[in-house]
N, C-alpha and C positions, 0 to 999 in steps of 0.2 A: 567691681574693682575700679579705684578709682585713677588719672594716669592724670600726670603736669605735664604743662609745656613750658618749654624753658625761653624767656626773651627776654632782651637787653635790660628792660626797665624791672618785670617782676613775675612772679611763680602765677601761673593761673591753671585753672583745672579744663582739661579735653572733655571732649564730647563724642570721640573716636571710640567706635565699637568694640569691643575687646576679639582679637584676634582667636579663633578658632581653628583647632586642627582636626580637619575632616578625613578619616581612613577612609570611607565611603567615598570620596573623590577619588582616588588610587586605585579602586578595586575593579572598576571599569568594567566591560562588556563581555570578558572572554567565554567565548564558545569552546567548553570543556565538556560539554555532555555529549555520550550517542545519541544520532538522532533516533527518535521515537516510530515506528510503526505508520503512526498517521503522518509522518512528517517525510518517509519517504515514501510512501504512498500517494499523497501530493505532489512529491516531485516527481515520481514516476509519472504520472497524468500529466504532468508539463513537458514531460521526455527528459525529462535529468537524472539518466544512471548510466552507468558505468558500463562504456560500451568501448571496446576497442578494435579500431578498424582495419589495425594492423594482423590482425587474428581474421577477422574475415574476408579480407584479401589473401592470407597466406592459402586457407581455404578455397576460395575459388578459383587461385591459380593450381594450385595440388588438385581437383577435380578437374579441370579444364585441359591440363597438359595429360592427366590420365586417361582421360576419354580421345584427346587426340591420339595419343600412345595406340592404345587400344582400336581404333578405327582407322589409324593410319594406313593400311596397306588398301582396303575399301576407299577413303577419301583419293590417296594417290592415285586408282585405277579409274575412280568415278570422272576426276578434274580433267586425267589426262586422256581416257575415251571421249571426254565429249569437246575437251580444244582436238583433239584429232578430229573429232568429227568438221567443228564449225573452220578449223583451216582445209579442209578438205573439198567445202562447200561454200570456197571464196567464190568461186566465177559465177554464183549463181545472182538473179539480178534482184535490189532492193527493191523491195516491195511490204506490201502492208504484210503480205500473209508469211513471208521468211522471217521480217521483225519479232510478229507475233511468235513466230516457230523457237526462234531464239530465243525471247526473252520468258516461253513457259521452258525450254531445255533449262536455263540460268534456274528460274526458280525450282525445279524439279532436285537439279543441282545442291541448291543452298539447304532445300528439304533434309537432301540423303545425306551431307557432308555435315552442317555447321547446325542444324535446328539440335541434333542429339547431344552435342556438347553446350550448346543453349539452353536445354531443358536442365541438365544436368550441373550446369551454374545456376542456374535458378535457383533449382530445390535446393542445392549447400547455402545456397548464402541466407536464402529465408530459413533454413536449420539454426546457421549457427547464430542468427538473430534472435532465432525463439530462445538459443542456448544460451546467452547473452540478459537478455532484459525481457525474455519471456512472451507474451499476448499483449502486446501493447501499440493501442495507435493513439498519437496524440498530434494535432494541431497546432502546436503552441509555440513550438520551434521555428515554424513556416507563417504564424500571423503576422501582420502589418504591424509594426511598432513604430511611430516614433523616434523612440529612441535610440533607433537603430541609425537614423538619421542625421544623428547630431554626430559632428566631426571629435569635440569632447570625448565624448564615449566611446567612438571608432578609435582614436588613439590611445585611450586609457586599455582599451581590449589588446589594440597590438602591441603593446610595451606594456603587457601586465607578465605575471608571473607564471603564470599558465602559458601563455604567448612563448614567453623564454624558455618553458622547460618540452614545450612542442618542439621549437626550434632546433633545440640541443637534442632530443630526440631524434630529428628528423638526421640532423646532422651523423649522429652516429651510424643510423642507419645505412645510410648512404657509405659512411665509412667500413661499415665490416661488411656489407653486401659487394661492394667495390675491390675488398681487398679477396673474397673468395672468387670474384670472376675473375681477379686478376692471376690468382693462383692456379685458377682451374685453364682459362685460356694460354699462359705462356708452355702449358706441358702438352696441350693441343696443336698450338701453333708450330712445334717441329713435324708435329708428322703432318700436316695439309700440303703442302708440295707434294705430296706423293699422289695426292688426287686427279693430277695432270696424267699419272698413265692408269686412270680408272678410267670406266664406261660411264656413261650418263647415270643409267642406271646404280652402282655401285654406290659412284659419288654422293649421290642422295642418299643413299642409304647410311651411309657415314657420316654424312653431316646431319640425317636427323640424328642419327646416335648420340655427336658431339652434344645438339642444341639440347636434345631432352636430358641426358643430363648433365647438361649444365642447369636446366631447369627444376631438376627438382633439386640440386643441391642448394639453389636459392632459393629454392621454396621452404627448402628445410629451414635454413637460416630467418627466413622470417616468417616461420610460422615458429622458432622458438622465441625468438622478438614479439610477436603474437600474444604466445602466452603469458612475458613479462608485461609487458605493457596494458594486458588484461585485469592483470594483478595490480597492475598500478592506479587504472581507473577506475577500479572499484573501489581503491583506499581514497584516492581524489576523491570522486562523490563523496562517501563517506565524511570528510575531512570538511567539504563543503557544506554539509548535511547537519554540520557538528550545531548543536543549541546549547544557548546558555541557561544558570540557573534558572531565570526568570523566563524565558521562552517556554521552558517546563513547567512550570509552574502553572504559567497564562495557558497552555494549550491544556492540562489537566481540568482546572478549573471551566474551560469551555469544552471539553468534553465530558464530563460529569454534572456541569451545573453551575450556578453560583449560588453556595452554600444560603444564603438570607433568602433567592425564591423557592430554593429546595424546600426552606422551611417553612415558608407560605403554601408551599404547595401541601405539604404532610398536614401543613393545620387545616387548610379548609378541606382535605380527607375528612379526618378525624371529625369535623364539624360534619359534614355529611354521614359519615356512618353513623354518628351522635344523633342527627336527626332520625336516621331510618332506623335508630334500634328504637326512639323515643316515640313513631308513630307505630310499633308494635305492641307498647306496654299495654294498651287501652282490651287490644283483644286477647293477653295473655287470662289466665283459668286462678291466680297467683300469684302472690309476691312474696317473696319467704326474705326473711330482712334479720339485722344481728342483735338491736332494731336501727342500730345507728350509723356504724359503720359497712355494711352492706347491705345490697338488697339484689333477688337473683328473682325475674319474670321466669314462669314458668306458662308452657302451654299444653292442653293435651285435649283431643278428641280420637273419635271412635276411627280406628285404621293404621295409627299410628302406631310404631313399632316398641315408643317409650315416649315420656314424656319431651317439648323440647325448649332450650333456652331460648329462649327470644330478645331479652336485654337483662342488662347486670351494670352493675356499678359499685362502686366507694366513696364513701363519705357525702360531695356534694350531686355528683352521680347519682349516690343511692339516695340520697334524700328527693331529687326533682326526680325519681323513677316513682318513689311513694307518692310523690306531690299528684303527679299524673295522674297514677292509681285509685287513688281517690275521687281523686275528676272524675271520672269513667266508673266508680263504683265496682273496682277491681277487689277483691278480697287480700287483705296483709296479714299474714302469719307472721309470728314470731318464734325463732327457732334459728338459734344462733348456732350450735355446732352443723346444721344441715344449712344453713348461708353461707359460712365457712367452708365448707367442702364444696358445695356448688358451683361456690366463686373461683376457686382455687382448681377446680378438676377440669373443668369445661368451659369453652369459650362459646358466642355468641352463636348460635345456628347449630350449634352442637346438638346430640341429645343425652339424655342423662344418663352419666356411669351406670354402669350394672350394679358395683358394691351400694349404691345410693337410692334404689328401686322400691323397696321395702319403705325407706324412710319418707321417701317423697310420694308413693302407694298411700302414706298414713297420711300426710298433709290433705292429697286431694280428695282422697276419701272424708274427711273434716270436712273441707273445703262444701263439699256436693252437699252433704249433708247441710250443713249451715243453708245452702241455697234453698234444698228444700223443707227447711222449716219458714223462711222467709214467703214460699209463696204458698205452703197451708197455712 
């Protein structure tokens, strides 16, 4: 198409390319697919799934306050037998062997009290791990990057969108956990005055009461936060995980192949099996051919259960399987309905149908004959 420019003096013709409207510029990069199997599988190997921490803290504070619960009156009597004991045994004089005396009472102490509520956060948190993101140790999260270095990318992380929706998360949290201690300690705080005409004893006994639950009511609270937030980072990953057309496409074709050495590869097969059926024809008993468009090697000696195919072919096949045969002084029958079937029934290394034994019986019997007329 041709286009003028217009100037003061006269009409001349452009040289300007004619403008093109590209939909292919518009349709851009969007990551609308799930991702693939291998594609989180790879991420899982780099530690990128959806793991929520809030759920594993609600966890080990629900096992940790329950084991103290539960061993509480043991811990109370253990702490407070042995400060009885070591104020008991202030006058006595520092020395190496009291230090020592103390510091196995202390560990003996931390054994009986603190080790069982230790083992028993242990084992929940590596459960709810496995419950989480399964048998996975990866490296990748902890390697030396670079890029971690660059101030660039440190700000682009902390004012990204993830960044902000942690934030607002954390925020809330902090708000509905705040607002049930605040609930639960103002209906507490009338009756604590009253603990001035308790005994030592008593007193503690009611303020563990208070603390513990106060403890599991915020444990409740956010071990239901737990499980949203659980839900939610596994849709994140997901989200993150997401590929585009063409990402599927590229990773199919690298995990399948690329189709042109796929086909390199099937032809020089075929060229190979072509060769080893073509150095069988020499020792085949037979060549039974249509004469022109097949021809079907045949072999048999003494043990064998039937006769067996050894090479077969069509057209230029079957013409280089006679050519051979020849060479070698193989004998060619002609016998187009029993080439037909041969070709057709049974493939290479096979042996000869049953309904076909009769017919192919009559050929090598020929066959032998013919042979020995040749050497009387």
């Amino acid at each position: 198409m041709k286009c003028m420019e217009i100037s003061p003096w006269r009409w001349k013709p452009c040289n300007r390319a004619a403008f093109v409207f590209d939909l292919q510029r518009f349709a851009g990069d969007d990551k609308t697919e799930e991702p693939t199997s291998k594609k989180r599988s790879d991420a899982k190997k780099k530690g990128q799934v959806g793991r929520s921490t809030e759920m594993s803290t609600a966890f080990v504070l629900l096992i940790g306050f329950f084991v103290i619960k539960v061993l509480w009156e043991g811990i109370y009597t253990d702490i407070a037998t042995y400060t009885t004991y070591v104020f008991s045994h202030l006058d006595q004089p520092v020395d190496t062997e009291n230090v020592i005396r103390i510091f196995i009472g202390i560990m003996e102490l931390l054994a009986r009290t603190a080790l069982p509520i230790m083992l028993a956060i242990m084992f929940v948190g590596l459960a709810i791990n496995l419950f989480q993101v399964g048998l996975n140790f990866s490296t990748e999260a902890i390697g030396f990057k670079l890029d971690k270095l660059n101030p660039i990318n440190g700000f682009g992380r902390i004012f990204s969108k993830r960044s902000l929706i942690e934030l607002l998360k954390s925020l809330l949290k902090i708000i509905i956990i705040g607002y049930f201690l605040y609930t639960y300690l103002v209906e507490q705080l009338l009756a604590m005055p009253q603990f001035i005409y308790y005994d030592l004893g008593t007193s503690l006994a009611q303020i563990s009461k208070i603390v513990f639950n106060m403890a599991f009511e915020v444990i409740a609270v956010i071990m239901i936060l737990g499980f949203l937030d659980y839900g939610y980072q596994k849709w994140q990953t997901t989200q993150d995980l997401k590929m585009s057309k063409q990402e599927v496409k590229d990773e199919m074709k690298q995990s399948e192949g690329d189709p042109q050495i796929k086909g390199k590869i099937k032809q020089k097969q075929r060229q190979m099996a072509m060769s080893r059926m073509m150095q069988e024809v020499p020792k085949a008993d037979v060549i039974v051919t249509n004469p022109t468009h097949f021809a079907v090697a045949l072999q048999y000696h003494k043990g064998m259960v039937a006769p067996l195919i050894v090479a077969k072919g069509q057209d230029l096949v079957a013409q280089k399987i006679k050519g051979i045969a020849r060479e070698a002084d193989v004998p060619i029958v002609e016998n187009r309905p029993l080439a037909r079937a041969l070709y057709a029934s049974a493939d290479v290394g096979d042996t000869v149908p049953a309904e076909l034994y009769q017919a192919v019986a009559e050929v090598l019997a020929y066959v032998y004959r013919l042979k020995h007329r040749r050497r009387a």
